[in-house]
C-alpha positions, -999 to 999 in steps of 0.1 A, spaced: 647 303 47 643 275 24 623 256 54 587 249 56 572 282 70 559 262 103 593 255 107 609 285 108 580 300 132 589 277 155 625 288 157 616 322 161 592 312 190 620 290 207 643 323 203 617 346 219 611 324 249 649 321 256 658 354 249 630 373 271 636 344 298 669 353 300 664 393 298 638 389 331 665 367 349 692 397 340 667 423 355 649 405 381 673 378 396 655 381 429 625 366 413 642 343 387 672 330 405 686 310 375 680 313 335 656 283 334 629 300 356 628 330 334 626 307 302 603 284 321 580 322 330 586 327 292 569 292 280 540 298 305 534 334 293 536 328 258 514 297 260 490 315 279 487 290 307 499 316 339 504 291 368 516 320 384 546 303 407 567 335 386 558 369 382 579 401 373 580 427 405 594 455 385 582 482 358 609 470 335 602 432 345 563 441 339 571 459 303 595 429 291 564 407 299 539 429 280 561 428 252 565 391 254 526 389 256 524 408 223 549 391 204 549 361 217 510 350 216 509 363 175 533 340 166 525 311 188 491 316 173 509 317 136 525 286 146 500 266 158 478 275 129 507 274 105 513 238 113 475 229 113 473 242 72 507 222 67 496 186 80 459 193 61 476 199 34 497 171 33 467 150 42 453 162 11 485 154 -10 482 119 3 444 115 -7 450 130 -38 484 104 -48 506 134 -48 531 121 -24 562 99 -35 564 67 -18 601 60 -2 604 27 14 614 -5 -3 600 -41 -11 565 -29 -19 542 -41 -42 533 -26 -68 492 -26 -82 486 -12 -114 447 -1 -119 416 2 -98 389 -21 -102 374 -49 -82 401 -73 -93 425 -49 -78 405 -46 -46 405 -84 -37 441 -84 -48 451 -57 -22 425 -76 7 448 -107 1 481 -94 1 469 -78 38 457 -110 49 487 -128 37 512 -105 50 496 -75 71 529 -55 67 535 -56 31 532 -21 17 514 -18 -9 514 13 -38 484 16 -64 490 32 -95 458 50 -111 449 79 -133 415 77 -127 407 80 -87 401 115 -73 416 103 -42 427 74 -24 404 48 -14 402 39 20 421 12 28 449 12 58 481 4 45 482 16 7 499 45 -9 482 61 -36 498 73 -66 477 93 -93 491 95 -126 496 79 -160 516 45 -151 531 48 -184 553 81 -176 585 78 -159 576 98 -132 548 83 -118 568 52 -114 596 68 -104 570 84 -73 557 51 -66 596 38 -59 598 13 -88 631 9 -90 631 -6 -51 599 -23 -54 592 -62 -47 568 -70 -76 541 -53 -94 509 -64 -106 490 -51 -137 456 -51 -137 435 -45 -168 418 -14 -174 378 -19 -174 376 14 -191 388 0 -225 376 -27 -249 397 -58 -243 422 -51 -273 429 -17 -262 433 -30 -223 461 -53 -234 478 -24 -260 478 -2 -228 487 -31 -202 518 -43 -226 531 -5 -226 530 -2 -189 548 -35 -185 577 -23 -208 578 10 -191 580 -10 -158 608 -34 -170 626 -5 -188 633 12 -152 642 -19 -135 650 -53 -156 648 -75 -121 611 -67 -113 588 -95 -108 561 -89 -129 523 -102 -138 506 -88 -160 465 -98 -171 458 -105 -206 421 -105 -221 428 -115 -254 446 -143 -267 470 -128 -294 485 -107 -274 502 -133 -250 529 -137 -273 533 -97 -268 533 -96 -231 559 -123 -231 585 -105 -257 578 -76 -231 590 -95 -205 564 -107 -183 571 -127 -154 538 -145 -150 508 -140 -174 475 -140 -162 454 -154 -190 418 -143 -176 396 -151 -209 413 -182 -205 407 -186 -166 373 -173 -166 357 -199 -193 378 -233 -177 355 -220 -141 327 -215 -164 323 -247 -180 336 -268 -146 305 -247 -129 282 -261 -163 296 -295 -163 292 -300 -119 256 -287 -119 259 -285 -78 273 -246 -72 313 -254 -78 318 -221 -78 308 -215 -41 343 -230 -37 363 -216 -59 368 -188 -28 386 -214 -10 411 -211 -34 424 -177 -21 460 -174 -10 441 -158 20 425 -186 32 452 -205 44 457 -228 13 476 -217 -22 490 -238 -51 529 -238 -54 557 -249 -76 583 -268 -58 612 -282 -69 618 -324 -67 634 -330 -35 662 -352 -37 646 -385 -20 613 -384 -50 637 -383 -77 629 -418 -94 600 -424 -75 568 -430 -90 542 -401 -87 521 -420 -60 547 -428 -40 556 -392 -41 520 -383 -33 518 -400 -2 554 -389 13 533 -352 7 504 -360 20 524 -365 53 535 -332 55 499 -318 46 505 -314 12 485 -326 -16 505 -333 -50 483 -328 -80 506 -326 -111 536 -320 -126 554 -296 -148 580 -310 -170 596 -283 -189 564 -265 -211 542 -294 -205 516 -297 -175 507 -329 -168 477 -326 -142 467 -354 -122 491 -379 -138 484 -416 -137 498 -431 -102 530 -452 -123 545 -423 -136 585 -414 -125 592 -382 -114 625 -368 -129 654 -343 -115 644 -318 -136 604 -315 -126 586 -290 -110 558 -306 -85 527 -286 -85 514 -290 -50 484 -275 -31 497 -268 9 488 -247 42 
């Protein structure tokens, strides 16, 4: 009784159909030889579809089949429209982020805005079947894009993360919100981040920061990777001002999605020692183009040609 009521219409459908086909066959096993033809003459009655190839002779054969006319055809009827509110309801439930998200290495997006958008057009390009779950308050319902689960709700509240599978999830990404001035973006972006980490400590995290004093905050917070957009926004500014010849029509090429993306990789063994143009020609081989290195907080961008790379630095490459 606890079942969906489509559910339990459909078992007492399934019980009609066997239990009059089986009553004809009792009374009329001239006409039904075997149980099957009078549950098959059950199926094609109650469905309304009469191919005719069984018909009761009898006045008790006749009555069981006006019966199972009467019965059977309301709650066939209940059923089928039964199940037709069920699935537009739970249509509706997706639309409107109501339903809880179950599988596993998803990503997480926090906020809808344009930023958001590209960021979930990438991560399809990249790799088509990543799910992906966005997290907002403010959507009516989901937008329509194939392969995103919607969650509405306050990404701050345990149980909106808790719908959204957090504790199972891949890596979320924190957008921030456009409806706030930049201080109060980063107040609310910093609280979601420590609710995230507080329900799962191993979550890959980045998190966008508008202002610059409260990059310190995100980091106590535990923020994986901090996206420093004030930051990132005025270096493509003045590069655009300084070129004077449309640099930013390439800054597109940049995307992840087009085939090319900046990485860190660790020193293989056989450029430990080696000096960084050395190094720079060994990746150029293999299609990669080295353009700096980290060495522990310090980036060193385009470093000059005699400089040794050591065991302990990170190459920062741009590859396929």
């Amino acid at each position: 009784m606890k079942s969906p009521l489509y559910i339990r219409i459909m078992f007492v459908v399934l019980f009609i159909i066997i239990f009059f086909g089986w009553i004809v066959a009792v009374i009329e096993p001239k006409e039904f030889p075997t149980a099957f033809d009078g549950v098959w003459w059950a199926l094609v009655t109650i469905s309304t579809v009469g191919f005719g190839d069984f018909a009761p002779e009898t006045v008790a054969g006749k009555l069981i089949g006006m019966v199972l006319i009467f019965t059977g055809a309301s709650f066939i009827t209940a059923f089928f429209a039964t199940s037709s509110a069920a699935a537009i309801k739970k249509q509706y439930s997706y639309a409107e982020g109501n339903v809880a998200f179950k599988e596993k290495q998803h990503v997480i997006i926090i906020g809808w805005n344009e930023k958001a958008s590209e960021i979930i057009q990438s991560v399809r390009q990249i790799e088509p079947f990543k799910k992906i779950v966005l997290i907002d308050n403010t959507l009516e319902e989901a937008p329509l894009i194939e392969n995103v689960h919607f969650i509405r709700g306050n990404p701050i509240n345990d149980q909106t993360l808790l719908r959204a599978n957090l504790t199972e999830a891949d890596a979320a990404i924190i957008t921030a919100d456009q409806h706030k001035n930049e201080l109060e973006a980063d107040m609310q972006s910093i609280l979601i981040l420590l609710a995230l980490k507080g329900l799962n400590k191993e979550l890959y995290s980045v998190i966008e920061i508008l202002t610059e004093h409260q990059v310190n905050n995100a980091e106590r917070a535990g923020a994986d990777e901090i996206i420093k957009s004030y930051q990132l926004t005025s270096h493509f500014i003045i590069s655009s001002y300084l070129a004077r010849n449309k640099l930013s029509s390439i800054y597109a090429d940049l995307n992840p999605a087009s085939g090319n993306l900046f990485q860190l990789l660790n020193v293989p063994v056989q450029l430990i020692g080696v000096t960084f143009k050395k190094a720079s020609h060994e990746l150029l081989e293999k299609e990669t183009i080295l353009i700096g290195i980290k060495r522990g907080e310090k980036t060193i961008m385009n470093p000059p040609l005699s400089m040794i790379i050591e065991t302990d630095d990170l190459l920062i490459i741009f590859a396929h």
